[in-house]
Steps between C-alpha positions, in 0.01 A plus 500: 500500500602359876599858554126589423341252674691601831386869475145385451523193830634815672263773407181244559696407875538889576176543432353225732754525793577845692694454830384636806668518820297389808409752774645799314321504182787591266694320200848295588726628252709248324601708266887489421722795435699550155794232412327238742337315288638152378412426132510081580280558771180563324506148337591311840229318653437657855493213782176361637307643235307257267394631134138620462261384211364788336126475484285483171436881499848593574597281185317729322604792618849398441445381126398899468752641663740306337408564127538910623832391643602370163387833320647716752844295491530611137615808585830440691543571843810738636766270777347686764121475424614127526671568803213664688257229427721212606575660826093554537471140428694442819323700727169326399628188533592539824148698547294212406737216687536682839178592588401225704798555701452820559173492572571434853774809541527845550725776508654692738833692571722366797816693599443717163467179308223394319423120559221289386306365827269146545218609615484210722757544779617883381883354371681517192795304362825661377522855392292516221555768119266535269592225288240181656777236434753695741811478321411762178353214254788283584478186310516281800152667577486438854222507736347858525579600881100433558522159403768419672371652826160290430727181498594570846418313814438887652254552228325180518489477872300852417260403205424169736413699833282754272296160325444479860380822570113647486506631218586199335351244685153559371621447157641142610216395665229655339240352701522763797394783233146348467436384891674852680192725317294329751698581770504709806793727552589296770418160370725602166783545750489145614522420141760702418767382782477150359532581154791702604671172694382229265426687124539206266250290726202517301227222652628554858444911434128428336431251829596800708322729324176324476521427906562874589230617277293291739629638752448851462238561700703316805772753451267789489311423759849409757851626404685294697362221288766664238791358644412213587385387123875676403646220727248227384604519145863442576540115565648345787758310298583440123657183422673458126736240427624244260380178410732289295383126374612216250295420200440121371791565289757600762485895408493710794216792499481798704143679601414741777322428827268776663362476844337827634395480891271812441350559831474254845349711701135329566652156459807332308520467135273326290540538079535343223793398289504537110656306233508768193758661252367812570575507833677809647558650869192748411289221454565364805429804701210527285371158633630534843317835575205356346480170715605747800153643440312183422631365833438786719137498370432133586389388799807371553881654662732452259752696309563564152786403250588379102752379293649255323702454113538584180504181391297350285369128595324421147661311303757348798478145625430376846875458565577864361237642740626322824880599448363876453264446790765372678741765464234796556426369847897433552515899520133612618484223807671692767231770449241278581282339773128509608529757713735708241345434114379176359451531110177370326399447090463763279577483115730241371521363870270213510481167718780345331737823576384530864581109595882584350510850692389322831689237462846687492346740754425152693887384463655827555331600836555141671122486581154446410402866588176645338420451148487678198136560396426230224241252430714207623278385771794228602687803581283803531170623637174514277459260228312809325723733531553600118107520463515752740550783324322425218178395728505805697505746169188324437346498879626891467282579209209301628483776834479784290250392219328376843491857597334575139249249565638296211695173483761308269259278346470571147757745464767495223834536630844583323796375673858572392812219572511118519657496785427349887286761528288548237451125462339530827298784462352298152457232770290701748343708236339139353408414840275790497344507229672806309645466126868550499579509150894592465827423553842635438895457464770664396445496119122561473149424645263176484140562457210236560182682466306145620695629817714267691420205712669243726597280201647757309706646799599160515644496172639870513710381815631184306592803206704722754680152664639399203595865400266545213341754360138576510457490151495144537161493700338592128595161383266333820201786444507657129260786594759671754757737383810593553653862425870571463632800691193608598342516837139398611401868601267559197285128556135602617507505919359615862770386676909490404760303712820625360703190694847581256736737591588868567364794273317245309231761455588793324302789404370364182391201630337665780282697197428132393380354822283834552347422121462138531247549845725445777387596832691344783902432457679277767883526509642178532841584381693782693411853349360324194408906363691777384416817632324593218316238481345534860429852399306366207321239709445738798314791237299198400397374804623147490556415833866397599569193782843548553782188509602602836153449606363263249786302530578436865351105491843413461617645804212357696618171370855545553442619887281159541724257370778675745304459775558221731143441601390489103770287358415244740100497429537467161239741368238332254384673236172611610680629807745720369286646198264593818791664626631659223182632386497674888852639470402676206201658614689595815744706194231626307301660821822664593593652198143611468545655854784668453355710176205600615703647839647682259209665299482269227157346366491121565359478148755751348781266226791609707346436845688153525818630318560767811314311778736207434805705516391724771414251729870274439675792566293621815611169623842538391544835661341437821782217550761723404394788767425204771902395418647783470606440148411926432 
């Protein structure tokens, strides 16, 4: 009966298996040669190989074949009938088991040998026979000579660099695939050389790529432009350390600490720091060309940079966030002044982290030099400093529905996060009459379709200070909702303000802002879209304000409060909303230049996107000629 059973788990294998050798088309033999075969061997279970659950139609095909296995072993078999089959059995076996290790050999004769080859790096392991297990079906059944050679350090120095190659970059990334279609020849070619330094960078490679797609009409138009971009995208320094603390309970924790100095070529570094678990170095670079961008497009001469941890401040007490505080600027101090880098806020960094970081930064460099950009007004600049990013979104949207002959008043806005930021732009939304009806965090969306209103911003701040969810607004006002693991894309809008994250946009929800009447999107979070989603919008004509545009209140803030003059006047509110609001129609009438220089229709969806990034990098490039950094 067992006896059956194998010939029929071996006949169904045979069938569904056949062995081919890579680059050369042909079988590997493994069969064995008379006498060779071991008659224990067909029962032992071959290493690394876990049993396989037949399916329901291979149950049935076995209950057939094994009632004609019962009426054919009526008639008795001769020794060697019996003899042939269990030495096929064998060679099936090893058939069915081997494949996947072979599928990544070859064969080919050396010194009149033939050897079995990885088709990696082009070696092979010790002299190989026909037999797969290398010793004729010893019982030991040691490591075919492939496997062993795939163990190797040679061999995995070899599969790493070719991960790291073109061919299979594209299928790590994936991303590159949908952007390079759009691409010149030339413009590709950019994209290419930093997949081929940095593969397994995935935001940092879709910020490049969405920048030199801007920028291909720059290129075209001056080659020289070419190298100087190559050089812009490599930053000036890359900073990655660690950052160990103690807990309230005495246990010592270790994180990471990123600081990327991306470019200080118009001006030293300005950037924020973030506070998230998934922080990475590509992340950073991510941010740090972005800001690089947003600065250079300002009015303002600074320089660009990002960073911070992987840690994770929710859930950590005061005490817990000082010692890490503490110990992140006990390693990132000595890389910074004001004319070097001085960090800002960004997610997970709020007022609370930014008094700790200066304060160590305060201790450590034996002076009161600079400050950190923070709402502290004792020990910064601008009392409305965190407003200012969330204001200017707002002021940004206002100059191009001005341009429509339209205005906020009225409008229904969706606006993602529940952060600094998007609590601001509810607050400046209000002001002007528009109907900002959502919110967001990590676990869902909250929507009010009364729309918000001071009161209820009020109570949605008191929600995110004591680290509650939104779901608990519902209790105050019954008629909102809140939706798990969703995202407020599909609520009825003109205007979004995705204020969250990264790639919080993807191509479906792009469909979904498209169906539900959006016209107008204003980043407020750092390449809030995937690229298919700005294809999506783009087709659809919803106009696109970019972050690095959009967003650039909070450098005009963070240049006042560093200014000498400024921190001693002491803007009032009225005075720097006045000149806020100016700073960002200085930003918005350059990136409007800059596209139509370059052939594209002020009203056209992507006219902002390119104009934004085409005028930052003229800027960029100019000071690199004028310094000689080409």
């Amino acid at each position: 009966m067992h006896s059956a059973m194998d010939d029929m788990n071996l006949l169904q294998q045979a069938q569904r298996h056949h062995l081919m050798v890579r680059e050369i088309g042909e079988e590997i033999d493994l069969e064995i040669g008379p006498g060779d075969d071991d008659p224990s061997f067909s029962n032992a279970t071959l290493m690394g190989v876990s049993p396989r659950e037949p399916c329901t139609e291979e149950q049935e095909e076995q209950k057939q074949l094994i009632l004609d296995s019962q009426n054919h072993n009526e008639h008795q078999e001769s020794p060697k009938t019996q003899a042939t089959k269990r030495k096929k059995k064998v060679v099936k076996r090893w058939r069915e088991e081997w494949a996947d290790t072979y599928k990544w050999a070859y064969v080919d004769v050396k010194e009149g040998t033939a050897r079995i080859f990885c088709s990696v790096c082009r070696e092979y392991g010790r002299k190989h026979r026909r037999n797969p297990y290398g010793n004729e079906g010893s019982r030991n059944m040691q490591m075919s000579a492939l496997e062993e050679h795939n163990n190797s350090l040679l061999h995995k120095e070899a599969l790493r660099l070719q991960m790291a190659s073109k061919d299979k970059i594209l299928t790590v990334t994936d991303k590159p695939i949908y952007v390079k279609a759009l691409m010149s020849k030339t413009a590709g070619s950019i994209v290419e050389a930093v997949l081929r330094r940095d593969p397994h960078e995935v935001e940092f490679i879709q910020s490049v790529q969405e920048a030199v797609h801007s920028l291909e009409r720059v290129i075209a138009k001056n080659t020289h432009y070419i190298q100087i971009l190559e050089r812009l995208l490599e930053p000036e320094r890359m900073i990655v350390f660690r950052v160990p603390w103690v807990d309230d309970r005495g246990e010592t924790h270790v994180n990471r600490g990123f600081r990327v100095q991306f470019s200080k070529v118009v001006g030293p570094c300005r950037g924020g720091l973030r506070y998230h678990p998934s922080m990475n170095l590509s992340i950073a670079k991510f941010l740090g060309f972005e800001q690089t961008l947003k600065n250079a497009l300002s009015p303002y001469k600074l320089g660009g940079g990002g960073g911070g941890s992987d840690f994770d401040p929710k859930g950590k007490s005061d005490i817990e966030i000082m010692r890490f505080c503490q110990s992140f600027m006990d390693e990132l101090y000595r890389y910074l002044s004001p004319d070097q880098d001085l960090p800002a806020e960004d997610m997970g960094v709020g007022p609370r982290e930014m008094g700790y970081l200066f304060g160590q930064y305060r201790r450590l460099a034996g002076h009161f030099q600079g400050s950190f950009t923070g709402p502290r007004i004792f020990w910064s600049g601008s009392s409305l400093r965190t407003e200012a990013t969330g204001y200017g979104l707002v002021f940004f949207a206002q100059l191009i529905l001005a341009e429509m002959d339209k205005e906020l008043k009225g409008l229904r806005c969706v606006v993602s996060g529940s952060g600094k930021i998007a609590m601001h732009v509810l607050e400046k939304l209000v002001a002007y009459g528009a109907l900002p009806v959502t919110v967001s965090d990590s676990k869902g969306y909250l929507v009010d379709e009364d729309g918000f209103d001071y009161v209820k911003i009020s109570l949605l701040r008191d929600i995110k200070a004591h680290q509650k969810s939104l779901r608990d607004y519902s209790k105050t006002y019954a008629r909102s909702k809140y939706y798990d693991e969703a995202k407020p894309w599909s609520e009825r809008c003109d205007i979004a303000f995705p204020c969250a994250a990264q790639n919080e946009i993807d191509q479906s929800d792009a469909v979904n802002l498209v169906n539900s009447g959006c016209r107008l999107l204003i980043e407020g979070s750092n390449m809030p879209c995937t690229p298919e989603a700005i294809d999506v919008l783009r087709k659809a004509n919803v106009l696109i304000a970019p972050a690095k545009a959009a967003g650039a209140g909070g450098v005009a803030a963070g240049e006042l409060e560093l200014n000498h003059e400024c921190n001693l006047m002491h803007w009032s509110p009225e005075d720097f909303e006045t000149k806020l609001q100016d700073s960002m129609k200085q930003t918005y009438q350059k990136a409007i230049k800059a596209a139509t220089d370059f052939g594209y229709q002020k009203e056209s969806p992507e006219a902002l996107v390119h104009g934004a990034t085409i005028s930052a990098f003229l800027t960029l490039a100019q000071a690199m000629i004028d310094q000689g950094c080409v």
